[in-house]
MDAnalysis code that builds the backbone (N, CA, C; Angstrom):
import MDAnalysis as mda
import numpy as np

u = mda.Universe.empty(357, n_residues=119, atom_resindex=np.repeat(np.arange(119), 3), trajectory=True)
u.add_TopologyAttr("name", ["N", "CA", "C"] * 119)
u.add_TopologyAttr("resid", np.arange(1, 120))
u.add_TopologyAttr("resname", ["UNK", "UNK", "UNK", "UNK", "UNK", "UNK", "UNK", "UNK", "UNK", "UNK", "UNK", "UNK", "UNK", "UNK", "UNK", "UNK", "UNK", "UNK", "UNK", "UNK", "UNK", "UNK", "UNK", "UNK", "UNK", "UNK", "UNK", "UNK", "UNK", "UNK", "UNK", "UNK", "UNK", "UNK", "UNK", "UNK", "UNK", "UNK", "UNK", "UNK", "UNK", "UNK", "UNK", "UNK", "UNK", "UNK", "UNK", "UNK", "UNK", "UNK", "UNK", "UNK", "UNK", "UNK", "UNK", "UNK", "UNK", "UNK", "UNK", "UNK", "UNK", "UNK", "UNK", "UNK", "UNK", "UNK", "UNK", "UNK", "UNK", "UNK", "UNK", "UNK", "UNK", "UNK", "UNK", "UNK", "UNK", "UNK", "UNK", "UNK", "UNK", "UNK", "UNK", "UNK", "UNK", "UNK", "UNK", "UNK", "UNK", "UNK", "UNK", "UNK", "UNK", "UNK", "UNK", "UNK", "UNK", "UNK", "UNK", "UNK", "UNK", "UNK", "UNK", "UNK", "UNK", "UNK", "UNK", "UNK", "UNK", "UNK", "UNK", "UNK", "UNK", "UNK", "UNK", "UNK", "UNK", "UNK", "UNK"])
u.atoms.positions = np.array([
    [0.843, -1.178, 0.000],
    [0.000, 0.000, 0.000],
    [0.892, 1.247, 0.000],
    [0.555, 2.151, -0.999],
    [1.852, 3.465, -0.895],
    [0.973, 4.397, 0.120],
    [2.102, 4.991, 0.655],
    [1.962, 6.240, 1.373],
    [2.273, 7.290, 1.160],
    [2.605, 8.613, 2.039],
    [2.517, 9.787, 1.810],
    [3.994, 10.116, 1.006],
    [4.980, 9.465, 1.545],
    [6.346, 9.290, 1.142],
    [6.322, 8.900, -0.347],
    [5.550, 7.944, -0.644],
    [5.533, 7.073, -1.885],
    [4.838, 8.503, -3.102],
    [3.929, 9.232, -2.507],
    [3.109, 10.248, -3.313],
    [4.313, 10.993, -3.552],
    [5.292, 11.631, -2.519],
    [5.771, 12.702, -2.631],
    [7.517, 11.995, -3.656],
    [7.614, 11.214, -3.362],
    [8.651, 10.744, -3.929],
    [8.562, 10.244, -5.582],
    [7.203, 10.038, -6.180],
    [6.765, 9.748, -7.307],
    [6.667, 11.180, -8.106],
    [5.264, 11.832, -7.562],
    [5.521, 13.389, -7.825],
    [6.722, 13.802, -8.425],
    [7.549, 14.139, -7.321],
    [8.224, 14.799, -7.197],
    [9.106, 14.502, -8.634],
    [8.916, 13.059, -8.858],
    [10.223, 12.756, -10.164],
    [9.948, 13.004, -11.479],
    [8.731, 13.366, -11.455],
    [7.984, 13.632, -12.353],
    [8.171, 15.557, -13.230],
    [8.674, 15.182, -14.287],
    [9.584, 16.860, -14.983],
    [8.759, 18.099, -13.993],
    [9.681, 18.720, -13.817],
    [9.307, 20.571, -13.111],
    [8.290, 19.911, -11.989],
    [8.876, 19.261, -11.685],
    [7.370, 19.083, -10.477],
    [8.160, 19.512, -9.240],
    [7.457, 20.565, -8.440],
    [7.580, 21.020, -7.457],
    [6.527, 20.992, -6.620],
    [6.912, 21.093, -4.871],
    [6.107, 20.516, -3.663],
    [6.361, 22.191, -3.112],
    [4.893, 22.629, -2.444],
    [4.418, 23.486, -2.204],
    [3.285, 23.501, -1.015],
    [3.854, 23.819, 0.491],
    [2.394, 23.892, 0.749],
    [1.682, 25.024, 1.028],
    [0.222, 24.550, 1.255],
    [-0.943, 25.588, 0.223],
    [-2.194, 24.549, 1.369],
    [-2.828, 25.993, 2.033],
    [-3.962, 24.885, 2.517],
    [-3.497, 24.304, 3.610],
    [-2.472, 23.920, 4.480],
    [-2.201, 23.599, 5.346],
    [-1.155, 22.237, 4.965],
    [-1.666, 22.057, 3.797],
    [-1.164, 20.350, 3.196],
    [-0.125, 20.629, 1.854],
    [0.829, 19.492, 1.901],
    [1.584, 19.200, 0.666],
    [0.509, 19.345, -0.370],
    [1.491, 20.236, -1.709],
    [0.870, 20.320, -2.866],
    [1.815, 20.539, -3.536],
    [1.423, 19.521, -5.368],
    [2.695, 19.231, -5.797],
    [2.308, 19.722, -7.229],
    [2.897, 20.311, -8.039],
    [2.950, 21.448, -9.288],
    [3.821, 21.402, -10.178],
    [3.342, 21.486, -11.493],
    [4.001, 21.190, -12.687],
    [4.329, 22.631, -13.535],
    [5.481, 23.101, -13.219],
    [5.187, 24.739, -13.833],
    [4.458, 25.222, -13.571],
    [4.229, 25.318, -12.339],
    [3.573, 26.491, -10.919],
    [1.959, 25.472, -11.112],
    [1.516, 24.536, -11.840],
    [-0.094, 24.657, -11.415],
    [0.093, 23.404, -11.098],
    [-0.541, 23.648, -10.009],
    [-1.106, 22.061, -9.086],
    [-1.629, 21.523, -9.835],
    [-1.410, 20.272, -9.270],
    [-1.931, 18.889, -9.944],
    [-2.241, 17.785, -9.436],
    [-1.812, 17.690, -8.002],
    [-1.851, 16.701, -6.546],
    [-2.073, 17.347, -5.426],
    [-2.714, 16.839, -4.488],
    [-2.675, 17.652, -3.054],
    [-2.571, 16.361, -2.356],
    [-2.084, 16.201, -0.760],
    [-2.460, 15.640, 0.424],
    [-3.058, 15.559, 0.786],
    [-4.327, 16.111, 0.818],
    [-5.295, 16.039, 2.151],
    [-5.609, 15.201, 3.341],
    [-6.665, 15.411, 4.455],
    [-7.019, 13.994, 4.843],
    [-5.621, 13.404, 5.680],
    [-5.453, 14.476, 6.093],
    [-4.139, 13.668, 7.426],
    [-3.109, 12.551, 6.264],
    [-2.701, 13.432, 5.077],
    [-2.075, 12.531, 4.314],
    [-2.502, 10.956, 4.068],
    [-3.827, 10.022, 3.893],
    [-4.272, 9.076, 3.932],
    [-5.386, 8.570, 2.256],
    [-5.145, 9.925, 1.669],
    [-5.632, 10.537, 0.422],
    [-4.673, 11.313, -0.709],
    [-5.300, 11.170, -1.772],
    [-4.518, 12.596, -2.470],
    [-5.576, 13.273, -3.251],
    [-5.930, 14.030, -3.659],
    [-6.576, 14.800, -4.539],
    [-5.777, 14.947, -5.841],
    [-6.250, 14.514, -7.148],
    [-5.798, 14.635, -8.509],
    [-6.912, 15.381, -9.273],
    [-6.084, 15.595, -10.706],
    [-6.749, 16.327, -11.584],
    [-7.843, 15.419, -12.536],
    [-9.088, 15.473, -12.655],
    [-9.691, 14.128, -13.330],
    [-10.885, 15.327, -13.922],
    [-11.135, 14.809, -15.202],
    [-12.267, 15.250, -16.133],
    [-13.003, 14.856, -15.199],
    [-14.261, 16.007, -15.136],
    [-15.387, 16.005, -14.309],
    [-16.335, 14.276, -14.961],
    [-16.131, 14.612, -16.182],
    [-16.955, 12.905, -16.550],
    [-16.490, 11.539, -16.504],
    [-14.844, 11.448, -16.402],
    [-14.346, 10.151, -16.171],
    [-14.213, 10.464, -14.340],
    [-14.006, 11.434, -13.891],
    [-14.608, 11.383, -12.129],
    [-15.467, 10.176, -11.732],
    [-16.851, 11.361, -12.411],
    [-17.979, 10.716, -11.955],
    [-17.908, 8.773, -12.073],
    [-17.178, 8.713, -13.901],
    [-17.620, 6.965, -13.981],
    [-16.281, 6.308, -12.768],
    [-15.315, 7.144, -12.118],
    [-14.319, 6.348, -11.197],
    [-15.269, 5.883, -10.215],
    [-15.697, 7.296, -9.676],
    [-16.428, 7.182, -8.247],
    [-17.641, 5.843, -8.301],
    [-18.417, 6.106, -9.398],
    [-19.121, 4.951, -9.676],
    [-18.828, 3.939, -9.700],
    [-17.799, 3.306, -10.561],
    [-17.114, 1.896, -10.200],
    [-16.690, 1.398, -9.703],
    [-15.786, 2.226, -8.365],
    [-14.870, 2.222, -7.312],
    [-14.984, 3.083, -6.302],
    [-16.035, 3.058, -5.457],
    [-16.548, 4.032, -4.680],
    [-15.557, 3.777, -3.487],
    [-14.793, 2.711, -3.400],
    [-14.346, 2.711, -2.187],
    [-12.587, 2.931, -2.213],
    [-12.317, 3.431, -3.811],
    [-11.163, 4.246, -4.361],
    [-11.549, 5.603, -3.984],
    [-12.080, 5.967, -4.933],
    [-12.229, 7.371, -5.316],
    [-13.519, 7.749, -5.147],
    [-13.312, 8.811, -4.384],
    [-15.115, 9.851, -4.273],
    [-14.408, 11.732, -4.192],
    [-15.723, 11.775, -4.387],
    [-15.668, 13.609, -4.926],
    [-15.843, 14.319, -2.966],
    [-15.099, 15.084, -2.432],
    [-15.058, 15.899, -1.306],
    [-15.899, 17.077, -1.850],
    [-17.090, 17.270, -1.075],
    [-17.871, 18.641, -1.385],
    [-17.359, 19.697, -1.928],
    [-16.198, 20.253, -1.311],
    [-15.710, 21.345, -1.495],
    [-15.138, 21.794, -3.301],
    [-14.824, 20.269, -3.621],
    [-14.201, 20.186, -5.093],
    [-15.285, 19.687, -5.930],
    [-16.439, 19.917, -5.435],
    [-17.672, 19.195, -6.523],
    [-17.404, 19.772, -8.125],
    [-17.245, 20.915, -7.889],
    [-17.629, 21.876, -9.040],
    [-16.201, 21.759, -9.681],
    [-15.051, 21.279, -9.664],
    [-13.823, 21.382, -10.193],
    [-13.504, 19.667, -10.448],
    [-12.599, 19.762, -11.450],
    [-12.731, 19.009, -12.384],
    [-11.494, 17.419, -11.283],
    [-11.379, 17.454, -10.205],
    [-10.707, 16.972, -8.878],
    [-10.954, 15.703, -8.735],
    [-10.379, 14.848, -8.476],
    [-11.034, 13.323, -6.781],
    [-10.263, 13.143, -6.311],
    [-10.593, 12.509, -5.520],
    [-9.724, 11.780, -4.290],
    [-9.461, 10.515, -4.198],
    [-8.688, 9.986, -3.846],
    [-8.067, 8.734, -3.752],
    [-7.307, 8.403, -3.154],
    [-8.280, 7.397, -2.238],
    [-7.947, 6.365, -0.998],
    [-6.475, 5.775, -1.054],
    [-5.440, 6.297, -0.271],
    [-3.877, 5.582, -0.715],
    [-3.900, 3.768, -0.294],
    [-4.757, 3.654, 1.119],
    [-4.886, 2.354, 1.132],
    [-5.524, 1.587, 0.231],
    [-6.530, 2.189, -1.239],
    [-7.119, 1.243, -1.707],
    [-6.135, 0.734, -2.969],
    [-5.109, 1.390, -3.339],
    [-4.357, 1.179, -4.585],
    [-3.248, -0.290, -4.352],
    [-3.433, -0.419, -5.680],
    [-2.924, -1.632, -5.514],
    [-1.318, -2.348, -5.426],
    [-0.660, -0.312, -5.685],
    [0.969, -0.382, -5.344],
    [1.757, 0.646, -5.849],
    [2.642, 0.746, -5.948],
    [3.204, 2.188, -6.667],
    [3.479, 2.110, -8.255],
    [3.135, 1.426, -8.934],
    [2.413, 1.232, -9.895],
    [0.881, 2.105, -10.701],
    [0.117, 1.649, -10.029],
    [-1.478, 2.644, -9.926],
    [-0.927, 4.156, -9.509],
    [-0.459, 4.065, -8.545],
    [-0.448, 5.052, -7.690],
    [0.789, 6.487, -8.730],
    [1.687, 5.872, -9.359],
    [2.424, 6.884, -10.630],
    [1.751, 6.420, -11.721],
    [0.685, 5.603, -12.390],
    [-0.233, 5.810, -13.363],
    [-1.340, 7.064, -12.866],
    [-1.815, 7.059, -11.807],
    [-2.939, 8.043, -11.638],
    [-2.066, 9.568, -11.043],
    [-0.791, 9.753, -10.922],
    [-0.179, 10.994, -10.573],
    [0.300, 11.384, -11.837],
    [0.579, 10.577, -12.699],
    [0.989, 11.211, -13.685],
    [0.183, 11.626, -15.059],
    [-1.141, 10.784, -14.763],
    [-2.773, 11.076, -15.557],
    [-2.459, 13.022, -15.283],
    [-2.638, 12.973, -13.682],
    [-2.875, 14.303, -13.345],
    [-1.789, 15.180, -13.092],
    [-0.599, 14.831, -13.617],
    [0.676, 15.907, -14.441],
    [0.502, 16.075, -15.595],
    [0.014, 15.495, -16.335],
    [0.114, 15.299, -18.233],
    [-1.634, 16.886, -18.258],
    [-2.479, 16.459, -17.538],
    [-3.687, 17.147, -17.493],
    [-3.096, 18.779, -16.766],
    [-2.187, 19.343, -16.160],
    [-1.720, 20.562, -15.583],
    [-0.573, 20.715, -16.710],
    [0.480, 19.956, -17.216],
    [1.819, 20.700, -17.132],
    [1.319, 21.431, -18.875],
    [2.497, 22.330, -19.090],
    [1.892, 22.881, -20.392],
    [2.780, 21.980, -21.344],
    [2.417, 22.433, -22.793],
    [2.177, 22.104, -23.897],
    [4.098, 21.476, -24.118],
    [5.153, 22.859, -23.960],
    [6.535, 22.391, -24.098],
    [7.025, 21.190, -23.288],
    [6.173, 20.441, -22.115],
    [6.616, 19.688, -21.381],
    [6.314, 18.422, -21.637],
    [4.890, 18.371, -21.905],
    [4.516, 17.027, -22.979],
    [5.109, 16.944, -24.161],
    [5.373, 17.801, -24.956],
    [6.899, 17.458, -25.709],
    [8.049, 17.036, -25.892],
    [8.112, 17.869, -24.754],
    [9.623, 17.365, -24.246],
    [9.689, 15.805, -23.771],
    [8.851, 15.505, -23.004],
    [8.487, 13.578, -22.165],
    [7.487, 13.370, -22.728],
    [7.294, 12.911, -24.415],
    [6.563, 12.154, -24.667],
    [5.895, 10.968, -23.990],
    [7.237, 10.420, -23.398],
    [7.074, 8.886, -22.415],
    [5.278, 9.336, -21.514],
    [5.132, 10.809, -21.166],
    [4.271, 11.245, -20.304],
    [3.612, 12.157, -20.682],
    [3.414, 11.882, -22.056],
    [2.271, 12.382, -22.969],
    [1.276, 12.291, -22.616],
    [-0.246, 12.680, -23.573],
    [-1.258, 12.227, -23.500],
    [-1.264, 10.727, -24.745],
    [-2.131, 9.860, -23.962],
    [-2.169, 8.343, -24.833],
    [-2.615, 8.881, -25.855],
    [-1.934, 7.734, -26.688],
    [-2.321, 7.657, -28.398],
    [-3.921, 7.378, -28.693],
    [-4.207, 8.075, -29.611],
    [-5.861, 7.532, -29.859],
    [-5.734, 5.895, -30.597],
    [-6.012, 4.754, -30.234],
    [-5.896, 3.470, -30.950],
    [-6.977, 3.554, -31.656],
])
């Protein structure tokens, strides 16, 4: 099961990514715009997720990922660090939500951490 260490140490390796806190909690940024938070006594993270693949996470995996009131209206979820299945998932879904913040010269630059190919 990854932890708070495992978030910040993945993040972090991830191009221009810088740790910032904001809110009381670690927050981690790709050319200044967030893209991860801590929340939740570090036991969570908050990522960047299209408001419509959100909704179908929370739906399929309610006991992954659910929406915190406060971020209803922003395009956000959360995700349970105990429910993932290793640090694996856990730098597939941090780096979903680096590729969705960092700008345009950076996905260039790390194709490897592009957006996927349309098949």
């Amino acid at each position: 099961m990854p932890d708070a260490e495992d978030v910040r140490r993945i993040a972090l390796s991830l191009p221009d990514t810088t740790e910032k806190i904001a809110w009381s909690m670690p927050t981690f940024r790709v050319a200044g715009k967030m893209f991860a938070t801590l929340p939740e006594e570090e036991t969570s993270i908050a990522v960047r997720c299209p408001k419509e693949e959100r909704d179908e996470l929370v739906l399929a995996e309610p006991g992954k990922f659910w929406i915190a009131d406060h971020e209803a209206g922003f395009a956000w979820v959360r995700v349970r660090l105990a429910s993932l299945e290793g640090d694996d998932e856990l730098r597939d879904i941090l780096a979903d939500s680096w590729r969705q913040a960092a700008p345009p010269r950076l996905l260039d630059s790390y194709p490897e951490l592009g957006l996927p190919s349309a098949d």
